[in-house]
C-alpha positions as CSV (number, residue, x, y, z in Angstrom):
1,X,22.6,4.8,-13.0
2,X,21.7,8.1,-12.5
3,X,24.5,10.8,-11.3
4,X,22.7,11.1,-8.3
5,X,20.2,8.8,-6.4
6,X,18.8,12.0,-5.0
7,X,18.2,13.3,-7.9
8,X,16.3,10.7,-9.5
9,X,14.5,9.9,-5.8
10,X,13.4,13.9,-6.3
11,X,12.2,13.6,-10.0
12,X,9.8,10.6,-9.8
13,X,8.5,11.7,-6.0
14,X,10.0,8.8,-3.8
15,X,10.3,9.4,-0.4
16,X,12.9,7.0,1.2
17,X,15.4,4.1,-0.4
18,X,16.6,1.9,2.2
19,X,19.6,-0.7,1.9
20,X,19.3,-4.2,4.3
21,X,22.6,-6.1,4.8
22,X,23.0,-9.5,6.6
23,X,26.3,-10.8,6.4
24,X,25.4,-14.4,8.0
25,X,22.7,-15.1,5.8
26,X,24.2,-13.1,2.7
27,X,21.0,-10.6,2.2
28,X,21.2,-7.8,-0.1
29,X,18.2,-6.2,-0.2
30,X,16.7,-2.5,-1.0
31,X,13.4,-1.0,-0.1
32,X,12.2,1.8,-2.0
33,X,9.1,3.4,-0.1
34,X,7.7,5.9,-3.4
35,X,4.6,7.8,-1.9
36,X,2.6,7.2,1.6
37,X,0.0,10.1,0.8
38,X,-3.0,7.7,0.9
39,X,-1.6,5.6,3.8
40,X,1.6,3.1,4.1
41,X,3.5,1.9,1.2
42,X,2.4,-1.7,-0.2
43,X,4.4,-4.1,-2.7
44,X,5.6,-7.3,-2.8
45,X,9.4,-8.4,-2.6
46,X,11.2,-9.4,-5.6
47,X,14.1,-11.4,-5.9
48,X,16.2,-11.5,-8.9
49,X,19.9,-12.2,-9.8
50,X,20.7,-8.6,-11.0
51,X,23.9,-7.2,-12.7
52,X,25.2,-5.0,-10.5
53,X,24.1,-2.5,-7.4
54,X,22.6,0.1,-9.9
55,X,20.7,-2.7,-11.7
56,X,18.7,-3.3,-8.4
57,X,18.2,0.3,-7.2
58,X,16.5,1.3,-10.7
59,X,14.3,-1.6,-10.7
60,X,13.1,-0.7,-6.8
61,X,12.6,3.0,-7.7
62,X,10.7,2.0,-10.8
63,X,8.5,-0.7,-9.4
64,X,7.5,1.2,-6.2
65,X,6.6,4.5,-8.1
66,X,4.7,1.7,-10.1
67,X,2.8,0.8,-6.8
68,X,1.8,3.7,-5.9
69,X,0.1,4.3,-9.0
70,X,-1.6,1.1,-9.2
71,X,-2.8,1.7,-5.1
72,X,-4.3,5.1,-6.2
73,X,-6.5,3.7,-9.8
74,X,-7.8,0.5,-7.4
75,X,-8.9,3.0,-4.4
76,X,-7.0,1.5,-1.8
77,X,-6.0,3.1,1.2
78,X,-1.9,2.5,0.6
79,X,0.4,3.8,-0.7
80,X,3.2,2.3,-2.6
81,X,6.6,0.1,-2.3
82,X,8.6,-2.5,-3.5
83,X,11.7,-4.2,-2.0
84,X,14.0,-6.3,-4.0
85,X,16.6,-9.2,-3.0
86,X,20.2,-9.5,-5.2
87,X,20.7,-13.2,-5.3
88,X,19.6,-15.9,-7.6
89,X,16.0,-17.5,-6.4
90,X,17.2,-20.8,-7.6
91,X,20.2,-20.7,-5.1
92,X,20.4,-18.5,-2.5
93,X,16.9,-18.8,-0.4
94,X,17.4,-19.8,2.9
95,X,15.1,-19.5,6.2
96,X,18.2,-17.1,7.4
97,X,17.5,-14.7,4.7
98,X,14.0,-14.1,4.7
99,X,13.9,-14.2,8.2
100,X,16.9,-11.1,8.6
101,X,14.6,-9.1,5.8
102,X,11.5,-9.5,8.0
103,X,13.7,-7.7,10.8
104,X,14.6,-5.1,8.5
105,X,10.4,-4.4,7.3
106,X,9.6,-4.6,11.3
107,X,12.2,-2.1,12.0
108,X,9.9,0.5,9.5
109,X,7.3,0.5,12.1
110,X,4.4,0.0,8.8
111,X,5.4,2.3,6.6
112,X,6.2,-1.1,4.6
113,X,4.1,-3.7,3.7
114,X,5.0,-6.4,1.8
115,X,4.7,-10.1,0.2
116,X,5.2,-11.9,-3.0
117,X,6.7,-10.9,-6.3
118,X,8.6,-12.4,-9.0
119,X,11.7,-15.3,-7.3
120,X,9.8,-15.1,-4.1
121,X,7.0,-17.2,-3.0
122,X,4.3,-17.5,-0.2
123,X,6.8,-20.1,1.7
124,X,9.2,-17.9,1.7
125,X,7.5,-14.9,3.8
126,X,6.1,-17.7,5.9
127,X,9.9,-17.1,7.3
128,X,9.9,-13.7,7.3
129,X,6.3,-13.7,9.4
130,X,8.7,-15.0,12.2
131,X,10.4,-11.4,12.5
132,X,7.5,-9.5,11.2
133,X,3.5,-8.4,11.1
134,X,4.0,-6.7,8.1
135,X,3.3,-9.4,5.3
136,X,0.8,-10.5,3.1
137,X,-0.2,-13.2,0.7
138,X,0.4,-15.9,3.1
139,X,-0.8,-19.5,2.4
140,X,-4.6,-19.8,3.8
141,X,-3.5,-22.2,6.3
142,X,-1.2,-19.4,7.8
143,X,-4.1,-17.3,8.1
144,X,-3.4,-15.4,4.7
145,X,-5.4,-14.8,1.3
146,X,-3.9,-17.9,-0.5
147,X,-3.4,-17.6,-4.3
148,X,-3.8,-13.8,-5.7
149,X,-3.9,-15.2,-9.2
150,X,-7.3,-15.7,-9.0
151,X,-8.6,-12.2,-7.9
152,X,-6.2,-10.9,-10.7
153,X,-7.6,-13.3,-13.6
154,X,-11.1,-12.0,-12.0
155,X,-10.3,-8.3,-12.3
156,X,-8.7,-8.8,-15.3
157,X,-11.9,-10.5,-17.0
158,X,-14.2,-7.1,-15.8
159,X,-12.0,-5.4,-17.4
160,X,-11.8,-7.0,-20.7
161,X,-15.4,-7.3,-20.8
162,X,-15.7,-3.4,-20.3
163,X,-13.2,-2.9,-23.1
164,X,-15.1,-4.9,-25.0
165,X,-18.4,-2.7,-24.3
166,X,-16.5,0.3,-25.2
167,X,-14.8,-0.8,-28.4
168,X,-17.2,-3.1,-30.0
169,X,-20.7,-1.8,-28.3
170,X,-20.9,-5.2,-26.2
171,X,-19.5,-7.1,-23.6
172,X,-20.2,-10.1,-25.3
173,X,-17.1,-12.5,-25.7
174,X,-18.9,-14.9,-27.8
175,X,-17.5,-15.1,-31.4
176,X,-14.6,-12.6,-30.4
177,X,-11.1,-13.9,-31.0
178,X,-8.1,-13.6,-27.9
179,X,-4.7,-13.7,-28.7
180,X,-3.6,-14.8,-25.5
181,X,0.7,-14.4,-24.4
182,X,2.0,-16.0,-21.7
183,X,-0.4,-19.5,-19.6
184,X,0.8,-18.3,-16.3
185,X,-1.7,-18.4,-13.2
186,X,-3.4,-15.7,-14.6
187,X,-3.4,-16.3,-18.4
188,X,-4.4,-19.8,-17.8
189,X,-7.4,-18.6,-16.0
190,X,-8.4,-16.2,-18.3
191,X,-7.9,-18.6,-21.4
192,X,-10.6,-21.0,-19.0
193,X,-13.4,-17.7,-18.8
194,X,-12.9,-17.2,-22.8
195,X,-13.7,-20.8,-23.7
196,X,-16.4,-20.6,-21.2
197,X,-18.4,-16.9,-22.2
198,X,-17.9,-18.9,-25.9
199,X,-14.9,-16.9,-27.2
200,X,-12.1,-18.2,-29.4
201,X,-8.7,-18.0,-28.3
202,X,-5.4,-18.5,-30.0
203,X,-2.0,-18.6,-27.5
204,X,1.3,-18.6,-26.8
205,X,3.6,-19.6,-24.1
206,X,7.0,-20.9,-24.0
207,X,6.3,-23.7,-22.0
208,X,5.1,-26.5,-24.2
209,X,3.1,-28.2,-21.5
210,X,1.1,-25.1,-20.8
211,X,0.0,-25.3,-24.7
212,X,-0.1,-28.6,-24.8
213,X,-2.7,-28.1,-21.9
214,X,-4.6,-25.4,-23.8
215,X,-5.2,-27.1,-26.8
216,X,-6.1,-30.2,-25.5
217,X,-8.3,-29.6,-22.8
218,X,-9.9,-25.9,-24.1
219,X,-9.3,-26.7,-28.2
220,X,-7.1,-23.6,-28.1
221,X,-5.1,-22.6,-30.7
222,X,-1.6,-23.1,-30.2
223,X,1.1,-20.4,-31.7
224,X,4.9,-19.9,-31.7
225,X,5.4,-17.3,-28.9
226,X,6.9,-14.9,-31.6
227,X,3.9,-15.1,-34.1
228,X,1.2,-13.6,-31.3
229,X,1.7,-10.2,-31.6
230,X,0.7,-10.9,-35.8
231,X,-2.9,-13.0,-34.7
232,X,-5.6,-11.3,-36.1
233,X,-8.2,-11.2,-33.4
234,X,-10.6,-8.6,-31.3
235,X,-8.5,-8.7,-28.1
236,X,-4.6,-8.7,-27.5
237,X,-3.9,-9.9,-23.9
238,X,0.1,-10.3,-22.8
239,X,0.0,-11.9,-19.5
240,X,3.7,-12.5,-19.4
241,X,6.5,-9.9,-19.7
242,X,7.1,-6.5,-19.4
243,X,7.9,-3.8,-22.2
244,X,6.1,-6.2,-24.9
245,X,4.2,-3.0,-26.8
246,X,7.6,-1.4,-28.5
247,X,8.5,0.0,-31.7
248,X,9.1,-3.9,-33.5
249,X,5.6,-5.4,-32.0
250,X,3.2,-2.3,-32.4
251,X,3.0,-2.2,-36.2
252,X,2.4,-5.9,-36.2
253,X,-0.7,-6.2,-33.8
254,X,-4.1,-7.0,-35.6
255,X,-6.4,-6.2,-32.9
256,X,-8.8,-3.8,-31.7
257,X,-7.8,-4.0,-28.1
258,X,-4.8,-4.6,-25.8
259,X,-5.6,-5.9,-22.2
260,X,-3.2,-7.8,-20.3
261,X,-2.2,-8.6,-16.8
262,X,1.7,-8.3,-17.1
263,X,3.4,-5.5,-15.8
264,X,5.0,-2.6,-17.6
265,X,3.9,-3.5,-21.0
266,X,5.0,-0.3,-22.5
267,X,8.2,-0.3,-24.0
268,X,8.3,3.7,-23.2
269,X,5.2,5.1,-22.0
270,X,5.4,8.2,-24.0
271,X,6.2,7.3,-26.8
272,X,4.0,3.5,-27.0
273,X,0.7,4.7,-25.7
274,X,0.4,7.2,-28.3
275,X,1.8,4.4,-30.8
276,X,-1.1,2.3,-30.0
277,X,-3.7,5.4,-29.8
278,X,-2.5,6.1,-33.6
279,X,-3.3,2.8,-34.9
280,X,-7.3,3.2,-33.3
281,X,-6.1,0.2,-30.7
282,X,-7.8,0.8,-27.4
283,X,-5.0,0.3,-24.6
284,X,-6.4,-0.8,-21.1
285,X,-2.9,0.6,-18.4
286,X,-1.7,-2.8,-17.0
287,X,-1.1,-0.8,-13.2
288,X,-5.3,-0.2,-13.5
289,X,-6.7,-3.5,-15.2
290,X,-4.3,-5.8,-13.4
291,X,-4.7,-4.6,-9.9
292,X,-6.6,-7.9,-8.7
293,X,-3.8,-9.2,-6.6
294,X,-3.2,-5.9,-4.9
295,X,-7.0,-5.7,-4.0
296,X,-6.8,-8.9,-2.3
297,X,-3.8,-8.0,-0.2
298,X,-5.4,-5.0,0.9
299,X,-8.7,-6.8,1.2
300,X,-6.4,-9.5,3.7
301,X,-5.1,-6.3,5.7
302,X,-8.8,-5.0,6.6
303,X,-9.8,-8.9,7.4
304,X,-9.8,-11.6,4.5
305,X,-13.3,-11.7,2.8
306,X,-13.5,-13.0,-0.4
307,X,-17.1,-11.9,-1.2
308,X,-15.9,-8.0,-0.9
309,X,-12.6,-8.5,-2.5
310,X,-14.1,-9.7,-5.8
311,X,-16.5,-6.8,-5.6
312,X,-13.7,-4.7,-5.0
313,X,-11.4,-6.6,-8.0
314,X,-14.7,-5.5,-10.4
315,X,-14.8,-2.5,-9.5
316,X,-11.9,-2.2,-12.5
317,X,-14.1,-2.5,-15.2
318,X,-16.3,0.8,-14.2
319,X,-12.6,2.7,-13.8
320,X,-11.2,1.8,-17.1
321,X,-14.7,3.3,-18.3
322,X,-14.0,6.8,-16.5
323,X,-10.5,6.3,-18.1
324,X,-11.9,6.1,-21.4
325,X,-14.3,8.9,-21.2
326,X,-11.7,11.4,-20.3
327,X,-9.3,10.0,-22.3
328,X,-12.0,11.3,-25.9
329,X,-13.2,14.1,-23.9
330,X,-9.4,15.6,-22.9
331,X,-8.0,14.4,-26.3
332,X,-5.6,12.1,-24.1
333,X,-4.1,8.4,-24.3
334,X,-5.9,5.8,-22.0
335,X,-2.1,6.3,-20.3
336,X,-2.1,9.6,-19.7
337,X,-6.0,9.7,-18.5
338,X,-5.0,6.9,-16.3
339,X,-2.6,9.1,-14.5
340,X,-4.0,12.0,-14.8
341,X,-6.9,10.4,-12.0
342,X,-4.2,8.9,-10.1
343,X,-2.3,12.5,-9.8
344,X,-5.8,13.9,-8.9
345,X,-6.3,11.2,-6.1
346,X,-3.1,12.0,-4.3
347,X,-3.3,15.9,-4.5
348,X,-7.0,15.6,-3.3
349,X,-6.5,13.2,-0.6
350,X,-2.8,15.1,0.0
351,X,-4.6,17.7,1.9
352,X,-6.0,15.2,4.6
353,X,-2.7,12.8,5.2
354,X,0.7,13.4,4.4
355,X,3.6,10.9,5.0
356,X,2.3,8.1,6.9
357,X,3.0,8.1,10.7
358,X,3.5,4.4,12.4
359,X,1.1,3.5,14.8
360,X,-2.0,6.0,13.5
361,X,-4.8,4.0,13.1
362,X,-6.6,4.6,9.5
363,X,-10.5,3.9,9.3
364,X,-9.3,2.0,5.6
C-alpha cells in the first residue's frame, strides 16, 4: 500500500474512494469513483476474498482508473468506477448484503453506476435494485440487458477482424489459425464465429468440460493451458486472466497478433507493450477491444436496443484502426496510442463538463 491513499488518489487522477460498512449483514465494501469528466462514473461490482484492507483499495483504484479509460475509447458518455466487496462469493452473499450496498450507491445520488463483475452475478443486484436505480445488467425479465457476454464476444470479433485487415491485408479468418485461452462466455463464443468464418482454432481452458466441448462439437484442438502461449498460429486471443503478456510468456508467443477479451493483460504496461511491439506482434489494448459489455450497459441506460448496441459494439473495430494509424505515424505502442486518444477525449470534452452533478440531465 501506498504511504498515502491521497497520494496515490492524486497521481492516477481519482476523484473520491468511499468505504460502505453494514455490520448486520457483514458488508465491506469500497467504491472508487476515478473520473466523471464525460458524465457519471460506470463499473460493475466485484466481489473477491482479498488479503487484507490494502489488497481491496488497490484493486478499486486500479480497476476504476481502468473504467474510465475503457468509457472514453468506446465513446460513451460515463465516466468511470468500480466497487468491490471483501468476502468470499462462495460464502458470504446474502439478500442483506447486496441490498445494504444498494443503499450505499443510492446515497451517491448517480455519480455511481453499477452491476456485475467477477463473484457477483445478475441475481445478486436483482437485491440491490430494491434499495437502488442505479444498476445495470439485470436479467431481461427484470427489465435489464440480459447476458453482456454476447455484445462482448461481438465487439471482440470486429475487432479481430480489423486486426486481421491491418496485419495480414484481410479480414478474412479462413485458413488463419487462433490460439484461443480461456472457454468462458466470451471465448466460447468467439471459438463458435472462428469455426464458422472457416478458421482453425487450437485452445485451452482449465476446465476439461469446456475442451471437451470444443473438440467435440467445433473439432477444436485441445491444448494443456500452459502450452498456448507456444501455438504457432496468426492470432493469440486470452479470454481469461489478467497480466498473461509478461516477461516468461512474451518470448514464447508464435503469432502475429494478440487480441483478447480479458482484462489487464499486461503484465506492466510500460514495459510489455513495447515487449510485444519489439517482436513485430500487433497488440489490440484489452480496455478498447473488449468494451462490448460496457456498450450494452450504457446502451440499457439510454433504453435497451439491441440493434444500436451491436452497432455501437462494432464501432471497435474502426477505433483500433485510428489506434493503429497513430500508433506508425507517432512512432508509439498500440498502448500508448490507445491512451493517448483517451487523454485527448477527456481534456477536449473537460472544457464542457467537469465533475458530474446529480440530477443534471445529459442529452447521452
Amino acid at each position: 500500500m501506498p504511504p498515502s491513499i491521497f497520494d496515490e488518489m492524486a497521481r492516477q487522477g481519482h476523484e473520491q474512494l468511499i468505504f460502505c460498512h453494514d455490520r448486520p449483514s457483514r458488508l465491506r465494501a469500497i467504491i472508487a469513483i476515478h473520473d466523471t469528466t464525460l458524465g457519471p462514473a460506470l463499473g460493475g461490482t466485484r466481489m473477491w476474498a482479498y488479503g487484507n484492507e490494502d489488497e481491496a483499495v488497490i484493486d478499486a483504484l486500479r480497476l476504476s482508473r481502468g473504467m474510465t479509460y475503457k468509457a472514453a475509447a468506446a465513446g460513451t458518455v460515463f465516466g468511470g468506477g468500480k466497487c468491490v466487496v471483501w468476502g468470499d462469493p462462495q460464502k458470504d452473499k446474502s439478500e442483506p448484503l447486496f441490498r445494504a450496498l444498494g443503499r450505499y450507491v443510492q446515497s451517491l445520488g448517480g455519480r455511481f453506476i453499477t452491476g456485475t463483475d467477477v463473484g457477483t452475478t445478475a441475481g445478486d443486484f436483482v437485491h440491490a435494485r430494491a434499495e437502488t436505480r442505479h444498476v445495470v445488467a439485470l436479467p431481461e425479465e427484470y427489465g435489464g440487458s440480459g447476458d453482456s457476454g454476447y455484445t462482448t464476444a461481438y465487439a471482440l470479433w470486429h475487432g479481430i477482424r480489423a486486426c486481421l485487415e491491418w496485419e495480414l491485408g484481410s479480414a478474412d479468418a479462413r485458413g488463419r489459425r487462433f490460439a484461443i485461452q480461456g472457454l468462458g462466455k466470451v471465448g466460447r463464443r468467439l471459438l463458435t464465429q472462428v469455426c464458422d468464418a472457416g478458421g482453425e482454432a487450437v485452445v485451452a481452458d482449465i476446465d476439461c468440460r469446456q475442451t471437451a466441448w470444443a473438440a467435440g462439437e467445433l473439432g477444436a484442438t485441445v491444448v494443456p493451458p500452459e502450452a498456448i502461449y507456444d501455438v504457432p498460429c496468426d492470432v493469440f486471443s486470452p479470454n481469461a486472466l489478467g497480466g498473461v503478456l509478461n516477461d516468461e510468456t512474451i518470448p514464447r508467443l508464435k503469432c502475429r497478433i494478440v487480441a483478447g477479451a480479458a482484462n489487464n493483460q499486461l503484465a506492466d504496461e510500460g514495459l510489455h507493450a513495447p515487449m510485444l511491439a519489439g517482436r513485430a506482434i500487433l497488440y489490440a489494448p484489452d480496455y478498447v477491444i473488449n468494451a462490448g459489455g460496457l456498450i450494452q450497459v450504457a446502451e440499457e441506460l439510454r433504453g435497451w436496443d439491441r440493434e444500436r448496441a451491436d452497432h455501437r459494439a462494432a464501432a471497435v473495430g474502426p477505433f483500433l484502426r485510428r489506434i493503429f494509424e497513430l500508433a506508425r505515424h507517432e512512432k508509439l505502442t498500440t498502448q500508448q496510442a490507445a491512451d493517448l486518444l483517451v487523454r485527448r477525449r477527456l481534456h477536449d470534452l473537460g472544457h464542457i463538463k467537469r465533475s458530474y452533478i446529480p440530477h443534471q440531465r445529459s442529452c447521452g
